[in-house]
KOLGU-4560 file (N, C-alpha, C; in nm, 3 decimals, padded with zeros to 5 digits):
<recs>
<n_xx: 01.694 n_yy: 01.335 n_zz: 01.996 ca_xx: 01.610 ca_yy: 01.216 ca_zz: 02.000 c_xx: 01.586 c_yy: 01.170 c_zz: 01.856 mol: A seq: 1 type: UNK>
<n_xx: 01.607 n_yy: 01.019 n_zz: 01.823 ca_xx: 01.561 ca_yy: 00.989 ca_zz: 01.676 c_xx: 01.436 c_yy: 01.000 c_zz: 01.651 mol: A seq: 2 type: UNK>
<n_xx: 01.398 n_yy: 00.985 n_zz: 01.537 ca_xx: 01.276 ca_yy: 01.046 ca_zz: 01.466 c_xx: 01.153 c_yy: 00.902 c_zz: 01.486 mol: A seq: 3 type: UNK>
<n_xx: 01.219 n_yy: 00.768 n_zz: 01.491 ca_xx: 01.097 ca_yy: 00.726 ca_zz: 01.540 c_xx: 01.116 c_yy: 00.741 c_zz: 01.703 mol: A seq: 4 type: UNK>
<n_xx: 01.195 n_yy: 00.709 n_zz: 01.788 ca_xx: 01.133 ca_yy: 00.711 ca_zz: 01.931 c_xx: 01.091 c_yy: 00.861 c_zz: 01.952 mol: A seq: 5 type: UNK>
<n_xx: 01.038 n_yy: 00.988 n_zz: 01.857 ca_xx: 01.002 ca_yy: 01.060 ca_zz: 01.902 c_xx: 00.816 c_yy: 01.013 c_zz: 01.852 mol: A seq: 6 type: UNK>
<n_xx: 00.846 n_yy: 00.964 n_zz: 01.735 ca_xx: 00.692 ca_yy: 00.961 ca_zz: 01.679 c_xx: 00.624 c_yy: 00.831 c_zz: 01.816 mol: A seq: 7 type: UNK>
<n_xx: 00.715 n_yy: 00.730 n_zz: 01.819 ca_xx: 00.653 ca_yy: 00.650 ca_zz: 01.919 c_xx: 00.601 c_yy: 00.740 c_zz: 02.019 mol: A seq: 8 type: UNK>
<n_xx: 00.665 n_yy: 00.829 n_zz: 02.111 ca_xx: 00.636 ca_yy: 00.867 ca_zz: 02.193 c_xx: 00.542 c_yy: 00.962 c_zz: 02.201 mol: A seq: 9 type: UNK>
<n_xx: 00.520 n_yy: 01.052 n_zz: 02.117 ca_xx: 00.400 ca_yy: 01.138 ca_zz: 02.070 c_xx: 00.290 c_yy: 01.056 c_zz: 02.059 mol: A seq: 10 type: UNK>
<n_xx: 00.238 n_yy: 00.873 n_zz: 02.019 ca_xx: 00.139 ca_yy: 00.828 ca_zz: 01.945 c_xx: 00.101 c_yy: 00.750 c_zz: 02.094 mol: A seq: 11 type: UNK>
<n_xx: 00.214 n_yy: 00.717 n_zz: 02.195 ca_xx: 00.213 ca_yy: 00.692 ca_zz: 02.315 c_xx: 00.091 c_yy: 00.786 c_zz: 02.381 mol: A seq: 12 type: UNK>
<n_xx: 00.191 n_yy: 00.921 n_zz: 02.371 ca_xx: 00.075 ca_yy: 00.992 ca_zz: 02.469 c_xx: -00.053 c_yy: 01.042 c_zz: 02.417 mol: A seq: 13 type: UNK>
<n_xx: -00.047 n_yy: 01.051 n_zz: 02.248 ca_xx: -00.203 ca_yy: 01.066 ca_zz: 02.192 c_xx: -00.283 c_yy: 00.982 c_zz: 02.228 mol: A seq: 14 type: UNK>
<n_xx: -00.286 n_yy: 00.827 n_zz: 02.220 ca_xx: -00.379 ca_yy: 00.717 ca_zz: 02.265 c_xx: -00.343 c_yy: 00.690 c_zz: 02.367 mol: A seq: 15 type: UNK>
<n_xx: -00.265 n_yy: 00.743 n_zz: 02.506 ca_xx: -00.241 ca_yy: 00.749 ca_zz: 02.634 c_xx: -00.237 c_yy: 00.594 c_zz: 02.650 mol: A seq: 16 type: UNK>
<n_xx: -00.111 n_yy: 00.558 n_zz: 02.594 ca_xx: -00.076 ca_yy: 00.461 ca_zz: 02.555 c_xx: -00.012 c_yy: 00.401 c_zz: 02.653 mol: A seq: 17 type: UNK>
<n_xx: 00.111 n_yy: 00.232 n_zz: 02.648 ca_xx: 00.155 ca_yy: 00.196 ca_zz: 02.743 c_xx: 00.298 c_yy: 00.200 c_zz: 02.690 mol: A seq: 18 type: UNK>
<n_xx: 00.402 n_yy: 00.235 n_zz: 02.819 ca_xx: 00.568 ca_yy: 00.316 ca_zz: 02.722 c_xx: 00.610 c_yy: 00.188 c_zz: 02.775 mol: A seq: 19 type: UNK>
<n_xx: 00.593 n_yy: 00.079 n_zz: 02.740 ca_xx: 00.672 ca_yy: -00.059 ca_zz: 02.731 c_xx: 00.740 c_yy: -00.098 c_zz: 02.603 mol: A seq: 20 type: UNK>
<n_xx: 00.714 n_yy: -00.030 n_zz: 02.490 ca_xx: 00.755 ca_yy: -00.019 ca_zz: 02.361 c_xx: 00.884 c_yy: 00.035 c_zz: 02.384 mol: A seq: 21 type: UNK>
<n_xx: 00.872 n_yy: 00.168 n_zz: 02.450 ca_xx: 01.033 ca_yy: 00.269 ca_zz: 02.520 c_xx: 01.105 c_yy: 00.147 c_zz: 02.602 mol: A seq: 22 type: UNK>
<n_xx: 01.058 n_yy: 00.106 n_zz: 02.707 ca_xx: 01.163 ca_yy: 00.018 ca_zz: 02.750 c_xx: 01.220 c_yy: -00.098 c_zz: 02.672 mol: A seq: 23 type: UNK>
<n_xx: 01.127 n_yy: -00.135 n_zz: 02.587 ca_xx: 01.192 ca_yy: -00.231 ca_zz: 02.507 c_xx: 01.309 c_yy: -00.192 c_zz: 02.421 mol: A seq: 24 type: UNK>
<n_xx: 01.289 n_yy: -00.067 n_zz: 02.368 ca_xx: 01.451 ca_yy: -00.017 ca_zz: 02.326 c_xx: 01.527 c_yy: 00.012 c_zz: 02.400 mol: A seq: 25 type: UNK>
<n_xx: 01.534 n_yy: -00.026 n_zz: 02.545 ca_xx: 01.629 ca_yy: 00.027 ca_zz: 02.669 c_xx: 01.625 c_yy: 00.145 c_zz: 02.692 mol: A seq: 26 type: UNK>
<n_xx: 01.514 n_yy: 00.216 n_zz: 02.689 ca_xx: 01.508 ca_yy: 00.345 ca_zz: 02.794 c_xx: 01.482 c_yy: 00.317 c_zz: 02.896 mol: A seq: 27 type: UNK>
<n_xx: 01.510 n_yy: 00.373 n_zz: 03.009 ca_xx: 01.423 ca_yy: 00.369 ca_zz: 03.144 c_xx: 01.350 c_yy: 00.459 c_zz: 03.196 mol: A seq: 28 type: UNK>
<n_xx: 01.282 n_yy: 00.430 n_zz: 03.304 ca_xx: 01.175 ca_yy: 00.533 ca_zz: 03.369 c_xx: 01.205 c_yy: 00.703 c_zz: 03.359 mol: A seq: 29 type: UNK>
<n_xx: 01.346 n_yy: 00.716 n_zz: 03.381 ca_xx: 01.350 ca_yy: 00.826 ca_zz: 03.400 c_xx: 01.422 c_yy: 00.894 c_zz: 03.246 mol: A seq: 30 type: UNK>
<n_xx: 01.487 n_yy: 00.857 n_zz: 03.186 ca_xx: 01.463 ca_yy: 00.869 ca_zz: 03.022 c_xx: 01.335 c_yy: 00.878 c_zz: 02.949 mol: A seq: 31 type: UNK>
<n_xx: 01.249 n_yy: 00.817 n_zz: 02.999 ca_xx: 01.099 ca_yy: 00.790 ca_zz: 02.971 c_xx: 01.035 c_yy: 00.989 c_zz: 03.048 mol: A seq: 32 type: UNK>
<n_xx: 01.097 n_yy: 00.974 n_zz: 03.113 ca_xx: 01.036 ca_yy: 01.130 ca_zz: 03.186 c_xx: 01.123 c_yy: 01.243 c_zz: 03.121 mol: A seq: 33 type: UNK>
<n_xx: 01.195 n_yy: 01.217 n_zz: 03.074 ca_xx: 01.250 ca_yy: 01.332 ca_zz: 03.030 c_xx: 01.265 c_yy: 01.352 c_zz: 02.837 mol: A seq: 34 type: UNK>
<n_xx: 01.230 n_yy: 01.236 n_zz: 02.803 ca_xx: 01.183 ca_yy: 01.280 ca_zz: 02.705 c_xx: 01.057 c_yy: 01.306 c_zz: 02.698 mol: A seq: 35 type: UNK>
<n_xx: 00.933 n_yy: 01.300 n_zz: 02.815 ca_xx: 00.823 ca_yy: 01.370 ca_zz: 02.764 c_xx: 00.825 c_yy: 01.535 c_zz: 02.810 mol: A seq: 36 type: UNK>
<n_xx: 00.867 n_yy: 01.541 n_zz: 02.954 ca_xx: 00.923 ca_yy: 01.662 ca_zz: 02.951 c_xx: 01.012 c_yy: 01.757 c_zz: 02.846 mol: A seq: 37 type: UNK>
<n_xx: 01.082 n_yy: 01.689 n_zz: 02.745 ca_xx: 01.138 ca_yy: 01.805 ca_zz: 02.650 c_xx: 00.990 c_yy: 01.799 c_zz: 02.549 mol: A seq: 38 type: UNK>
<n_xx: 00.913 n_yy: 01.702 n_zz: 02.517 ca_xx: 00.782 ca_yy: 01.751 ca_zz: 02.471 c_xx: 00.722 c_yy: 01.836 c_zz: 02.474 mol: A seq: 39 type: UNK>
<n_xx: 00.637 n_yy: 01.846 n_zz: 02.626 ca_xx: 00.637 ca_yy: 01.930 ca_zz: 02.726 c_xx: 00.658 c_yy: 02.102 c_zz: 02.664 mol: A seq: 40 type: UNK>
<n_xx: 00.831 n_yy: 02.080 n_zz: 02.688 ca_xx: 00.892 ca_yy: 02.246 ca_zz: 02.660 c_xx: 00.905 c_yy: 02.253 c_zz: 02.474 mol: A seq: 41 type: UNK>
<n_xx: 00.851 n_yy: 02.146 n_zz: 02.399 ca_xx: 00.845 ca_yy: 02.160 ca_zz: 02.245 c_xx: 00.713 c_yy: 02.234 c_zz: 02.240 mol: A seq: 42 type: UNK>
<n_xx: 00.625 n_yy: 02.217 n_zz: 02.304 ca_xx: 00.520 ca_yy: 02.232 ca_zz: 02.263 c_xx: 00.411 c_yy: 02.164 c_zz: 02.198 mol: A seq: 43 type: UNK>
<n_xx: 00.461 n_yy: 02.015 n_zz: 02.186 ca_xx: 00.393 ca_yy: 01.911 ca_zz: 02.098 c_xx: 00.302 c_yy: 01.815 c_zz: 02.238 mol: A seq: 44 type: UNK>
<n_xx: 00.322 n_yy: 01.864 n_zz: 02.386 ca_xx: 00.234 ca_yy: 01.793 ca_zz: 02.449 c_xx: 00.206 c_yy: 01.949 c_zz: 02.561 mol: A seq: 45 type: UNK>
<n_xx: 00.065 n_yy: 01.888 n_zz: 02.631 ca_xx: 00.047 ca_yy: 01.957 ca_zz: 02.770 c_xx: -00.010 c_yy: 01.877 c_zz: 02.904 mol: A seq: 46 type: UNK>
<n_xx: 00.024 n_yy: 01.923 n_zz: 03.029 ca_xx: -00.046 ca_yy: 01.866 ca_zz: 03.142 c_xx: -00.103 c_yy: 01.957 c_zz: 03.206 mol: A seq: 47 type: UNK>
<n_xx: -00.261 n_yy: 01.917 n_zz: 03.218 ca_xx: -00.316 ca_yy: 02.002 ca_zz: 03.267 c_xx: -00.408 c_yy: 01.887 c_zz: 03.333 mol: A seq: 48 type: UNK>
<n_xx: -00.429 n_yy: 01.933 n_zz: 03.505 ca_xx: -00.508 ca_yy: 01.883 ca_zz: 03.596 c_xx: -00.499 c_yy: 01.712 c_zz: 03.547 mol: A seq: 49 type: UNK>
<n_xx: -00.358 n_yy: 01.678 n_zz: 03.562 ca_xx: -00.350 ca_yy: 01.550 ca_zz: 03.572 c_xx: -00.322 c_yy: 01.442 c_zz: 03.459 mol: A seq: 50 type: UNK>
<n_xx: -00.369 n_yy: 01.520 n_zz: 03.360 ca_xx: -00.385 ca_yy: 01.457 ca_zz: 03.240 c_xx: -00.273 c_yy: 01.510 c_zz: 03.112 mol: A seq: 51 type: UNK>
<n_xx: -00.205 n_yy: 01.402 n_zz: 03.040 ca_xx: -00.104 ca_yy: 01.466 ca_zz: 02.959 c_xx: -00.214 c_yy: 01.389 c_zz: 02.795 mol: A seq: 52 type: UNK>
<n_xx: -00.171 n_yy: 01.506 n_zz: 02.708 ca_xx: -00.202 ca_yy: 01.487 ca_zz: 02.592 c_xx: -00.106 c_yy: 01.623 c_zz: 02.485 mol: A seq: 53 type: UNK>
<n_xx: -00.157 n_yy: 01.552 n_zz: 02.390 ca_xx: -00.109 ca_yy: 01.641 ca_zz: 02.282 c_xx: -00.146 c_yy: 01.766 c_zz: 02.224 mol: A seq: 54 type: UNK>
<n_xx: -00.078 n_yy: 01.854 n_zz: 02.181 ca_xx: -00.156 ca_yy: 01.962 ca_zz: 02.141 c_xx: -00.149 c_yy: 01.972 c_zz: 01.962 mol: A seq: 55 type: UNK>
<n_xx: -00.212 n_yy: 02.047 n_zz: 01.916 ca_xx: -00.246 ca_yy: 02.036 ca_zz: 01.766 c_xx: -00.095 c_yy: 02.022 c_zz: 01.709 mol: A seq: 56 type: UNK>
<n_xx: 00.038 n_yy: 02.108 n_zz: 01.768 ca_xx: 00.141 ca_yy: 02.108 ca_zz: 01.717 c_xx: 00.197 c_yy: 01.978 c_zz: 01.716 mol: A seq: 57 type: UNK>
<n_xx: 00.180 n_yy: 01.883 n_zz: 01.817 ca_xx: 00.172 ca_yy: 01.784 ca_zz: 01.829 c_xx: 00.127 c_yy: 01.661 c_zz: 01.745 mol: A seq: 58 type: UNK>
<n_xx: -00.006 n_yy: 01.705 n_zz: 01.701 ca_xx: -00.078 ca_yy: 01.604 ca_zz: 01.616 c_xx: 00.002 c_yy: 01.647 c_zz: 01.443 mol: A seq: 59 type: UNK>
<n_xx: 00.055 n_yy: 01.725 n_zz: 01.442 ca_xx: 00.111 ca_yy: 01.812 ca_zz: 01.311 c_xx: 00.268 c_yy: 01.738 c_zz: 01.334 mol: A seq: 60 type: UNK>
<n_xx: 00.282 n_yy: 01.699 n_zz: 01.417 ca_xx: 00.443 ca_yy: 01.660 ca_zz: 01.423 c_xx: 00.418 c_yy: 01.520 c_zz: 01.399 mol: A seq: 61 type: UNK>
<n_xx: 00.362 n_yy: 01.468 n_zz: 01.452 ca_xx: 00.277 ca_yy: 01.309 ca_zz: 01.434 c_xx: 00.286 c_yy: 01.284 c_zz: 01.240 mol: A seq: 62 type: UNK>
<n_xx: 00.201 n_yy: 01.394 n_zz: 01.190 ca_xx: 00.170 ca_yy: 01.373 ca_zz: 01.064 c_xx: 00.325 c_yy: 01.393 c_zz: 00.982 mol: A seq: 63 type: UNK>
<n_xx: 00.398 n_yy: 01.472 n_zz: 01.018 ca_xx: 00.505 ca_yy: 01.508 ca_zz: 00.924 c_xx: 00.619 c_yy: 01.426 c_zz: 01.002 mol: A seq: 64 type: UNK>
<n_xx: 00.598 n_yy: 01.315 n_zz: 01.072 ca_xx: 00.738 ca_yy: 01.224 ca_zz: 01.080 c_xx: 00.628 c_yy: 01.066 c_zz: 01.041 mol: A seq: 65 type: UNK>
<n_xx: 00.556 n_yy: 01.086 n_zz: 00.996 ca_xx: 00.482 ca_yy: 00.958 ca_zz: 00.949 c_xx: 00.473 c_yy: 00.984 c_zz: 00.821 mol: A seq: 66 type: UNK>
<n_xx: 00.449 n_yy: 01.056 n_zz: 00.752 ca_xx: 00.548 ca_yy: 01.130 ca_zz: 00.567 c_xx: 00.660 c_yy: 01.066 c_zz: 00.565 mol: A seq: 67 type: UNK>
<n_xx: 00.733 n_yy: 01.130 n_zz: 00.664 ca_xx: 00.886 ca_yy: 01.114 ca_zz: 00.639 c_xx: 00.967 c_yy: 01.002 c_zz: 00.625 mol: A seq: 68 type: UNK>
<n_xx: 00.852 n_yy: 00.868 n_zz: 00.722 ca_xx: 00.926 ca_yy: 00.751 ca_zz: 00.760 c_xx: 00.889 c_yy: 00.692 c_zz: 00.657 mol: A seq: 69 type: UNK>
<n_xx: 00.742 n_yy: 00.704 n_zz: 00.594 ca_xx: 00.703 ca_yy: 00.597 ca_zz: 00.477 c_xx: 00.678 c_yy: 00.643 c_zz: 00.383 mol: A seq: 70 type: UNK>
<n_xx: 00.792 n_yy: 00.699 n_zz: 00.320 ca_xx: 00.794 ca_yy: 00.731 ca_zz: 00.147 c_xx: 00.760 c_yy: 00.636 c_zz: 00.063 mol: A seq: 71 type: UNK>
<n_xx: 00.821 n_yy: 00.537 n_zz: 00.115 ca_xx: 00.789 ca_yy: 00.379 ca_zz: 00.016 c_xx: 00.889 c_yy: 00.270 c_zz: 00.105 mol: A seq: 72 type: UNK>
<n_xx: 00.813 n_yy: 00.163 n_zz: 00.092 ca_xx: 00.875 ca_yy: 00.038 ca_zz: 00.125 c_xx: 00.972 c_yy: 00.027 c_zz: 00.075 mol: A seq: 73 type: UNK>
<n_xx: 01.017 n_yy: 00.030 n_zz: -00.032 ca_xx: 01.142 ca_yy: -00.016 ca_zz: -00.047 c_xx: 01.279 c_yy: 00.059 c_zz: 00.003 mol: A seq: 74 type: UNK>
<n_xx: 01.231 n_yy: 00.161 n_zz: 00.059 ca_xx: 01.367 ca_yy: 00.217 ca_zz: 00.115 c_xx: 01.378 c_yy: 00.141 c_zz: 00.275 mol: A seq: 75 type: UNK>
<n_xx: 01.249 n_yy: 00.068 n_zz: 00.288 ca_xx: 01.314 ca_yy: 00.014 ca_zz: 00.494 c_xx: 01.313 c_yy: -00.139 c_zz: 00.483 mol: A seq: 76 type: UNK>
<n_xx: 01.238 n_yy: -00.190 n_zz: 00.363 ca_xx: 01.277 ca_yy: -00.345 ca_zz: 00.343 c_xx: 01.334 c_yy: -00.350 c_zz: 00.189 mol: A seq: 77 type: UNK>
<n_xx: 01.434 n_yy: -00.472 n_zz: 00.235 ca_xx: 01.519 ca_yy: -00.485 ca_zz: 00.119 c_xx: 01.463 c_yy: -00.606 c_zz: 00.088 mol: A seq: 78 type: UNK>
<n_xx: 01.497 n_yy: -00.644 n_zz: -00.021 ca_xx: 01.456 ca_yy: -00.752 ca_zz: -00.116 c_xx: 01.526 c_yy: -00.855 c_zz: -00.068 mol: A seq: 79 type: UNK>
<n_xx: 01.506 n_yy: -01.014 n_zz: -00.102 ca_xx: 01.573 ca_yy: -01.117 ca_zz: -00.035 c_xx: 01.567 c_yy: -01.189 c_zz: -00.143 mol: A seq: 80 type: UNK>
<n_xx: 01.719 n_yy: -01.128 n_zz: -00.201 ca_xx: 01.766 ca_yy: -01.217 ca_zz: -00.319 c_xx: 01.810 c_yy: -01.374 c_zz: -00.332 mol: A seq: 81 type: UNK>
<n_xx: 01.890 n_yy: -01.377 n_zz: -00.195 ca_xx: 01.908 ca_yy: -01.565 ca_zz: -00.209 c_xx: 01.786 c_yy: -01.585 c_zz: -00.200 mol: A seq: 82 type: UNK>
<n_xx: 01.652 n_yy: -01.606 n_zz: -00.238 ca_xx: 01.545 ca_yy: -01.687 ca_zz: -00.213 c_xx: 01.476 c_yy: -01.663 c_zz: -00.316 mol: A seq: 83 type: UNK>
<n_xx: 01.553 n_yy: -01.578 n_zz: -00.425 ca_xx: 01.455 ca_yy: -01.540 ca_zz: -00.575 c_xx: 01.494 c_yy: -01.683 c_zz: -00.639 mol: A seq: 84 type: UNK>
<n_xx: 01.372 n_yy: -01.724 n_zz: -00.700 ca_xx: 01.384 ca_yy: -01.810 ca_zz: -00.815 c_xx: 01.361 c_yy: -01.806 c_zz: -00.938 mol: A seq: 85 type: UNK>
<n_xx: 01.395 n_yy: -01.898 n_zz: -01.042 ca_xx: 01.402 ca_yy: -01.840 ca_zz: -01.191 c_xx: 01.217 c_yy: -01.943 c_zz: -01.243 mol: A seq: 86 type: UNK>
<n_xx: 01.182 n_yy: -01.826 n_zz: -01.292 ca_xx: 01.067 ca_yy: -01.862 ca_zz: -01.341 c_xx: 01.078 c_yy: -01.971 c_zz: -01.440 mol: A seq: 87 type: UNK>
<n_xx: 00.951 n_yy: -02.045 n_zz: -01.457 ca_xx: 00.874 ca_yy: -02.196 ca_zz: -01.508 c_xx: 00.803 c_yy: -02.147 c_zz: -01.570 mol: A seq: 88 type: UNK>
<n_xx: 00.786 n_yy: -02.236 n_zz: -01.689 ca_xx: 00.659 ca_yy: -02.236 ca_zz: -01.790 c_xx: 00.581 c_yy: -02.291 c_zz: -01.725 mol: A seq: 89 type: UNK>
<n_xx: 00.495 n_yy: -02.215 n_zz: -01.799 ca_xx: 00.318 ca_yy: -02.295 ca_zz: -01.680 c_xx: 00.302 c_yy: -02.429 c_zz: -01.756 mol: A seq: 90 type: UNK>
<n_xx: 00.308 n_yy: -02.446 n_zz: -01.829 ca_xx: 00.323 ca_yy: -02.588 ca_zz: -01.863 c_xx: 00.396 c_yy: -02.705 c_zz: -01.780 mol: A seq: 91 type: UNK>
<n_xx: 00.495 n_yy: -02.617 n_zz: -01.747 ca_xx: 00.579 ca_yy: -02.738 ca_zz: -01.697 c_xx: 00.528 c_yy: -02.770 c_zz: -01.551 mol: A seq: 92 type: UNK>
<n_xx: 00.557 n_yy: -02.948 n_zz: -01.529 ca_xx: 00.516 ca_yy: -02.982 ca_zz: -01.446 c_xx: 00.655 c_yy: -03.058 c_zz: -01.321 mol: A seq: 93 type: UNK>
<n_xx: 00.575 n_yy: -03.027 n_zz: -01.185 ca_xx: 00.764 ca_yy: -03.032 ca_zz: -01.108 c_xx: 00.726 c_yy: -03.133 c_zz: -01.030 mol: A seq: 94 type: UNK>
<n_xx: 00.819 n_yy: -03.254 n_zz: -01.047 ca_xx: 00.774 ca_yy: -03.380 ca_zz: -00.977 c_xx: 00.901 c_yy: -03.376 c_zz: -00.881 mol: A seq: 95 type: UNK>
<n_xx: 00.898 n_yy: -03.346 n_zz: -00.719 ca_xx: 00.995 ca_yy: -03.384 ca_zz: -00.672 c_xx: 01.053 c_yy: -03.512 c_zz: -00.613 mol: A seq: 96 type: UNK>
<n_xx: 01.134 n_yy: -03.564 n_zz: -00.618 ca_xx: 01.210 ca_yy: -03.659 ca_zz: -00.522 c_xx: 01.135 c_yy: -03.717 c_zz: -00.439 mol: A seq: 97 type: UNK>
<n_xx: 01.129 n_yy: -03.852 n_zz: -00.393 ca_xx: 01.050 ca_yy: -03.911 ca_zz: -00.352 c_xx: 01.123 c_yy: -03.876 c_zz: -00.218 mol: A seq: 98 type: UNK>
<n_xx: 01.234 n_yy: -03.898 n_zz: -00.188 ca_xx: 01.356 ca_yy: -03.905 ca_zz: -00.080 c_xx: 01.324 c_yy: -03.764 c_zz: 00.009 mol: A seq: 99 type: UNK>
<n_xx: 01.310 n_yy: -03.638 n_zz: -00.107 ca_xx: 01.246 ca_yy: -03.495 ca_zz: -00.039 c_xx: 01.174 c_yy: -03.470 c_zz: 00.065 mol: A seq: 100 type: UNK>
<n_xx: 01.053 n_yy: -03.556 n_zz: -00.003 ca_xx: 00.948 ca_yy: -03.540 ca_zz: 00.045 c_xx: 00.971 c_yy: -03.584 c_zz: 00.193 mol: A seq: 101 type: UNK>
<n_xx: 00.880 n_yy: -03.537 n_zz: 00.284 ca_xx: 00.861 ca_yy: -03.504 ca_zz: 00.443 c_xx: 00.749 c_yy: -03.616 c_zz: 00.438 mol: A seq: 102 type: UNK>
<n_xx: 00.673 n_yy: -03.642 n_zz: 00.441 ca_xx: 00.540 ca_yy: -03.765 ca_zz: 00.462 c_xx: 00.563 c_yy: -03.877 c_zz: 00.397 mol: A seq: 103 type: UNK>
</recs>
C-alpha cells in the first residue's frame, strides 16, 4: 500500500472519518475493507464492540508518515518558471496599452 493512501486511511479511521477520499482514488468497497483489515492484522487499528479506532501504534504510524511526507515544500511543489518575471525599479512606472486593457 503507498504511504499516503495508508496515512489517509489511518486519519480516516482516527476521526472516524468518511472513505470517499479512497473512492476518489478508485478504490472500492471491498479494497476499502481490506485495506483496513491488513490494519487490523498491523496492529495500527482495533474493533472492539462495534467500534473501529486506532491504537497508539497507530497514532505513531500517523506521526512518522506525516515526517516523512513533509520535509519541505519544495520537494512536492515545483516552481512555475514560465510565469517568473524580471524585476522593476520601484521607480519605474508601467502604463499599459490602452487596447489591453479589459474595461
Amino acid at each position: 500500500m503507498e504511504q499516503n493512501v495508508k496515512l489517509l486511511l489511518l486519519k480516516i479511521i482516527k476521526f472516524n472519518g468518511d472513505i470517499s477520499p479512497l473512492l476518489k482514488l478508485e478504490y472500492d468497497y471491498s479494497q476499502v475493507a481490506k485495506l483496513i483489515r491488513q490494519e487490523i492484522a498491523d496492529g495500527n487499528a482495533e474493533y472492539q464492540k462495534g467500534n473501529l479506532f486506532l491504537t497508539k501504534k497507530g497514532n505513531s504510524t500517523i506521526e512518522q508518515l506525516e515526517t516523512v511526507r513533509k520535509p519541505g515544500s519544495g520537494q512536492w511543489i515545483e516552481p512555475e518558471i514560465e510565469s517568473k518575471i524580471t524585476p522593476i525599479a520601484k521607480d519605474f512606472i508601467y502604463l499599459p496599452n490602452k487596447k489591453e486593457l479589459s474595461f
